[in-house]
C-alpha positions in Angstrom: 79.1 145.0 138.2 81.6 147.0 140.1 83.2 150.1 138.3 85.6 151.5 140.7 88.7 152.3 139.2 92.3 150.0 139.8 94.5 150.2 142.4 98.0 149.6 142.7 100.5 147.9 145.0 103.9 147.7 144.9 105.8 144.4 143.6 108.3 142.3 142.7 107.9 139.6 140.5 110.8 136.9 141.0 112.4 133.5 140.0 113.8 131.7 142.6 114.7 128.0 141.7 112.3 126.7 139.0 109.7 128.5 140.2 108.3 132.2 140.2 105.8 134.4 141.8 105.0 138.1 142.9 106.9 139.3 146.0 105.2 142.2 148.4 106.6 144.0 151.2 103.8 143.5 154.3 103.9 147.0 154.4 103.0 147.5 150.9 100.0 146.0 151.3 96.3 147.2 151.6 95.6 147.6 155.4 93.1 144.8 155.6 95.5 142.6 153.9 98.6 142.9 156.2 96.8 140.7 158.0 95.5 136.8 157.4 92.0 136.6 156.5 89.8 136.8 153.4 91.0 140.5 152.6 94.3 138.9 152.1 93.6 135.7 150.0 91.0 137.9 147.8 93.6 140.1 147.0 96.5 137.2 146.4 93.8 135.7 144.4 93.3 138.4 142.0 96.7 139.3 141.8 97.6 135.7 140.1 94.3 135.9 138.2 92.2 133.3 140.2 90.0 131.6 140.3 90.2 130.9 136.8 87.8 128.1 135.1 89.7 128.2 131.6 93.3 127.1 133.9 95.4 130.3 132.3 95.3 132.6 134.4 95.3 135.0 131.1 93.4 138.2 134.2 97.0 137.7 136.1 100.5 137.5 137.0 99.8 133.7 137.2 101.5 131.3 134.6 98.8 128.3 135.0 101.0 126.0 136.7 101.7 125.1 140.4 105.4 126.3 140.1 104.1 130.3 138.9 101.1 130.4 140.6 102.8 131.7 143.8 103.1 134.8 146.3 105.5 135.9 149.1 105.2 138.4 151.6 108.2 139.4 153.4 109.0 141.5 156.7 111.7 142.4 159.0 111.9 140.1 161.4 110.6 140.3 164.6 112.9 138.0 166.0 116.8 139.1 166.5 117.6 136.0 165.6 116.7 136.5 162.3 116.4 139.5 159.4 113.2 138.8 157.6 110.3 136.8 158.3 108.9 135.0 155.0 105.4 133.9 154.6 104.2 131.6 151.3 101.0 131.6 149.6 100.3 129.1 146.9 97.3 130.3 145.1 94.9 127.5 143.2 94.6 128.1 140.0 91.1 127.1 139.1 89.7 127.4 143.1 89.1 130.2 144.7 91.6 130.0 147.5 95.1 130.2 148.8 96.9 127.3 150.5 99.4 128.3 153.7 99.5 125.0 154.6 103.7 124.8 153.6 106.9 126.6 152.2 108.1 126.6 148.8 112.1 126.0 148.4 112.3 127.4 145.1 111.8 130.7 145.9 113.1 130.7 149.1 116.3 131.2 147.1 114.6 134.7 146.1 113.8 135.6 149.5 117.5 136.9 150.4 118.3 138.5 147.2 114.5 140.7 148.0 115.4 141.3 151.6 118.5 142.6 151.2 117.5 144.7 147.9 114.6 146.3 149.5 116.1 147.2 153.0 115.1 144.2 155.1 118.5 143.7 155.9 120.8 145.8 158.4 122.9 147.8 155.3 125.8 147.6 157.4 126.0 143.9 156.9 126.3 144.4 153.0 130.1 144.0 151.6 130.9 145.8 148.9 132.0 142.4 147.5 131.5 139.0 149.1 128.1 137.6 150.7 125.7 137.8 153.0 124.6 135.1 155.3 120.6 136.3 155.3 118.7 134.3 158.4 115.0 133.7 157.3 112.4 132.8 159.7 109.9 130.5 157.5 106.4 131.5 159.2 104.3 128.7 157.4 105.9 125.8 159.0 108.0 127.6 161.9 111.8 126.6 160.5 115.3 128.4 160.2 116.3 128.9 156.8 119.7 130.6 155.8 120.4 131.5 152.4 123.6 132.9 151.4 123.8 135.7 148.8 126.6 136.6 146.0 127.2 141.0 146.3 128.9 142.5 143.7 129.8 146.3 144.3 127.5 146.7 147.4 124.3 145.0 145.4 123.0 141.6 144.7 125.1 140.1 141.9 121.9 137.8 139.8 123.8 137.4 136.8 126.3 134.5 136.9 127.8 130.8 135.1 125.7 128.5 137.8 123.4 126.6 135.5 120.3 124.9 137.4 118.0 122.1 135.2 114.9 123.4 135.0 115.8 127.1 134.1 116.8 128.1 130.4 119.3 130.9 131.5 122.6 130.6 134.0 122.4 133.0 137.1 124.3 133.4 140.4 124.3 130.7 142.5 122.6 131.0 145.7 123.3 128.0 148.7 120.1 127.9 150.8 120.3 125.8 153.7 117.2 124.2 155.7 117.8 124.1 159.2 115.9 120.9 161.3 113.1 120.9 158.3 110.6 118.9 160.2 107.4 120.5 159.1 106.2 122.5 162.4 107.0 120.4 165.9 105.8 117.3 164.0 108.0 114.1 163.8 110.1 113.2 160.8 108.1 110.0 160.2 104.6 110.8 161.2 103.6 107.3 161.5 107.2 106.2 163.4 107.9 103.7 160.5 110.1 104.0 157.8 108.1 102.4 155.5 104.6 102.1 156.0 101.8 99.7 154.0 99.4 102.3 152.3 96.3 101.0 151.4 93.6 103.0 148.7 90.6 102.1 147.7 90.5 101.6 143.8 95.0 101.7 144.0 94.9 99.0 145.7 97.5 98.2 149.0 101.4 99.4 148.2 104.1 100.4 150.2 105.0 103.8 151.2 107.3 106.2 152.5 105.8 109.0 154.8 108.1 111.9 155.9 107.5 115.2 157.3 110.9 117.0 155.6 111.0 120.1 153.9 107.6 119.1 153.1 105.4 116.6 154.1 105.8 114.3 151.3 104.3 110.5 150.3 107.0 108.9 148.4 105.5 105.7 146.7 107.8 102.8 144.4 107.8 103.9 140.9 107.4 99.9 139.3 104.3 99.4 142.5 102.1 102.0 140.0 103.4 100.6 136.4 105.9 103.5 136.2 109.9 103.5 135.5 110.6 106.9 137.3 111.9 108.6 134.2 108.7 109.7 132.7 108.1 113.3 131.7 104.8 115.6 132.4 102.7 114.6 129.2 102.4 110.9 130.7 101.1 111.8 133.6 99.4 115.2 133.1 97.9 113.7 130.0 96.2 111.0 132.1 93.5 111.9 133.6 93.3 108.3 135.5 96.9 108.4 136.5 96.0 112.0 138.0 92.9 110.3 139.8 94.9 107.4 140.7 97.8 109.9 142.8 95.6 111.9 143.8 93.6 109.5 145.8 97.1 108.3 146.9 97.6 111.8 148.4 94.6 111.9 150.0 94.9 108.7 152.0 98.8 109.6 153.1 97.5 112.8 154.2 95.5 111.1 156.6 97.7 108.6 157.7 100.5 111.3 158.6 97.8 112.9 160.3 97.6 116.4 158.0 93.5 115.6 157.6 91.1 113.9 159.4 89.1 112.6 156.5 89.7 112.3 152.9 87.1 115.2 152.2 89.4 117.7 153.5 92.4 116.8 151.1 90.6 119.4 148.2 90.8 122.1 150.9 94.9 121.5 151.3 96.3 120.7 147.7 99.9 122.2 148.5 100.7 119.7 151.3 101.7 116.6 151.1 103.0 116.3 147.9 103.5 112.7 146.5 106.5 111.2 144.5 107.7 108.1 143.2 111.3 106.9 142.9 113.2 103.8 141.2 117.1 103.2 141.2 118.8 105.0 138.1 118.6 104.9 134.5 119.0 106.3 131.3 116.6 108.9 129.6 116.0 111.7 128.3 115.2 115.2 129.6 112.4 117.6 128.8 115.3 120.0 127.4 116.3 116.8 124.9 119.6 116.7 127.5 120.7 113.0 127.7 120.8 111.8 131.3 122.9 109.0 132.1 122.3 106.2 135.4 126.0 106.3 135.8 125.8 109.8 137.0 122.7 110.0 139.5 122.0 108.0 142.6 118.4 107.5 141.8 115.1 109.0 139.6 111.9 110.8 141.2 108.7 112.3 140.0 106.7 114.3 141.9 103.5 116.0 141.5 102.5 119.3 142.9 98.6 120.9 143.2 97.2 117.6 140.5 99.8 117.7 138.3 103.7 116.5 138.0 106.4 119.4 138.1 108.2 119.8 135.2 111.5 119.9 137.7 111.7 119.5 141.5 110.1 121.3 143.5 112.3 123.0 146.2 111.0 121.4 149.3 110.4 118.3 148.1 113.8 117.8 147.2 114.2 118.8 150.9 112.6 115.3 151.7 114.0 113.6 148.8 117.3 114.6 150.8 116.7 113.9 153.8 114.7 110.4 153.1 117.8 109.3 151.4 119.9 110.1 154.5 118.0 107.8 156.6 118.6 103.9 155.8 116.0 101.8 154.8 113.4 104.5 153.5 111.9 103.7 149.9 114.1 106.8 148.8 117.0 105.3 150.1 116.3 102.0 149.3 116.2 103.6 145.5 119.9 104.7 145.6 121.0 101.6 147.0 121.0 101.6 150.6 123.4 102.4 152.7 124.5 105.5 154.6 125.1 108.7 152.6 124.8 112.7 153.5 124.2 113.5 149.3 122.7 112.2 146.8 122.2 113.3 142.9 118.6 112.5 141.4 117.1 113.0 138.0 114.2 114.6 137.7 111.9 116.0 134.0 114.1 118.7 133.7 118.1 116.8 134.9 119.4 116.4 137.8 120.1 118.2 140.8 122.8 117.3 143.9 121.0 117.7 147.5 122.7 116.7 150.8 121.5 116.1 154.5 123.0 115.1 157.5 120.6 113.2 159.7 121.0 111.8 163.4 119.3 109.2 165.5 118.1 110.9 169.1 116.7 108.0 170.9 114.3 106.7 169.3 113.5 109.5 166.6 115.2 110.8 163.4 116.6 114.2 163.0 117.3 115.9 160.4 120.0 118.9 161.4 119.9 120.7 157.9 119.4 119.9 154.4 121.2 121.8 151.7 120.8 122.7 148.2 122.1 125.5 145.7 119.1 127.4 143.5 119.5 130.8 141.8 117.2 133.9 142.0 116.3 136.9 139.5 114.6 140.1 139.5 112.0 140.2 136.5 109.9 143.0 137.0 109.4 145.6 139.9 107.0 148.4 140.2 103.1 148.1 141.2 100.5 145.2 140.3 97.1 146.4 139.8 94.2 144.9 141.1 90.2 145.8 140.7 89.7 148.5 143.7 87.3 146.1 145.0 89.3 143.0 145.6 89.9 144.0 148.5 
């Protein structure tokens, strides 16, 4: 067994949105991990504490779930059309490796608030109080994203009255906007239908949104699978069967968008797509005990990220959820009640949360120009992770 001694690197560790994860500076990083390869993911991997057999993570900065079992590493941007380029890593938690395959919008909220704290941003654009309009360049899937960050006497104000479901404290609020989200050069609707008819061995054959938005996502009728859309994470993480059941579901609607080739490969790409189901509104209650009311949300949706469903929303799937509903006729906007709209307000485990996107017919294709949502970011820790000197 190999006894050489730690070594450290320097870190962040941030919330952005409901989720959180350990930040790095590119050049921070071990030589042979400032560039993608197995030097990289090894190191990621120990970092969070994975692979882990008992799912805890206990070796790591990990929390054991899909929304804290994350990493971010962040440069200045070699394009003058933007300030930093961000790249996403969402480590498995009981697998030995790290999934590129897509962003996370959570803590894209974070990603401004780091730049501009650790000098990836021009200082010159930094009021003493106001914002700044920080331009990210997404690397995973090739999009815009512009977040725009609250500065109180010439640093990041984090502190603040904005109150986001899903997270226990209020913070600043940060607006992040998603320009054109179309995952890559890829379509909106993969398939060119709205609604497609899925069919899964053992699920049987059920319709089926399939859009490529923020996320490519398989959004599936909550009542089609014996659901009401306001369940919370014990029904369906305590269901092993139910588990089975969506992810076979994902599996299938990978291949159908064209993400796989075969099934098989699904187990090799467990961040993307994600899969969700949606019914029109009702009344329940929230994983904080908060009462939420139909009258005040458009619709419900569950979604379930790396096996298992969020305890909130995650960030780019609400991307999807906004811009499915923007686009009549789609299951998502079918569950809100049809009809053109740029907004809507959905419940979710944790409340509710307001998303907007303005879409546009070009020909015969759907476009979505940006998608919009407001999250909040925090600083928890900084200083150096250590790692195992050979991890690396």
């Amino acid at each position: 067994m190999s006894q050489l001694p730690q070594i450290k690197v320097p870190a962040t560790y941030m919330r952005g949105g409901t989720s959180k994860g350990v930040f790095f500076k590119l050049g921070d990083l071990p030589e042979a991990a400032r560039v993608p390869g197995e030097a990289r993911d090894r190191l990621l991997m120990r970092v969070i504490g994975s692979p882990d057999p008992y799912q805890k993570q206990i070796d790591g900065m990990g929390g054991a779930t899909s929304s804290t079992s994350k990493t971010v590493i962040l440069s200045r941007s070699e394009s003058p059309e933007h300030d930093v380029d961000y790249l996403f890593g969402q480590v498995a938690i009981d697998k030995a490796f790290v999934d590129w395959s897509g962003n996370c919008g959570n803590l894209s909220a974070a990603v401004g608030p780091f730049a501009i704290s650790n000098g990836l941003v021009d200082p010159a654009r930094i009021p003493d109080n106001g914002e700044v309009e920080v331009r990210i360049w997404q690397a995973n899937i090739g999009k815009t994203i512009v977040s725009r960050v609250p500065i109180r006497d010439g640093e990041v104000q984090e502190t603040g009255d904005f109150e986001l479901d899903g997270v226990t404290f209020p913070a600043a609020e940060v607006p992040v906007a998603f320009k054109d989200p179309a995952d890559g050069e890829g379509a909106i609707f993969p398939t060119g239908n709205l609604v497609d008819d899925l069919e899964v061995p053992g699920v049987g054959a059920f319709k089926a949104t399939l859009i490529n938005a923020g996320i490519p996502t398989v959004f599936v009728k909550a009542d089609e699978h014996g659901y009401t859309g306001t369940e919370l994470q014990d029904v369906i993480n305590g269901d092993a069967e139910a588990l089975e059941r969506f992810e076979a579901i994902r599996a299938h609607g990978a291949v159908k968008m064209g993400l796989i080739a075969d099934v098989s490969e699904a187990a090799a790409r467990q961040h993307t797509p994600k899969v969700a189901f949606v019914a029109p509104p009702s009344d329940y209650i929230a994983s904080s005990g908060k009462r939420v009311m139909a009258d005040n949300i458009d619709l419900v949706v569950r979604a379930l990220s790396m096996g298992k469903l969020h305890h909130a929303m995650m960030g780019t799937a609400a991307v999807a959820i906004a811009s499915a509903a923007a686009i009549e006729g789609t299951l998502v906007n079918l569950a809100a009640g049809g009809g053109k709209r740029n907004a809507v307000i959905f419940g979710h485990p944790s409340g509710t949360l307001r998303v907007g996107a303005e879409a546009s017919l070009v020909g015969d294709r759907w476009v979505i120009d940006e998608a919009v949502m407001s999250r909040s970011a925090r600083v928890l820790m900084e200083g150096w992770v250590r790692v195992p000197g050979d991890s690396v």
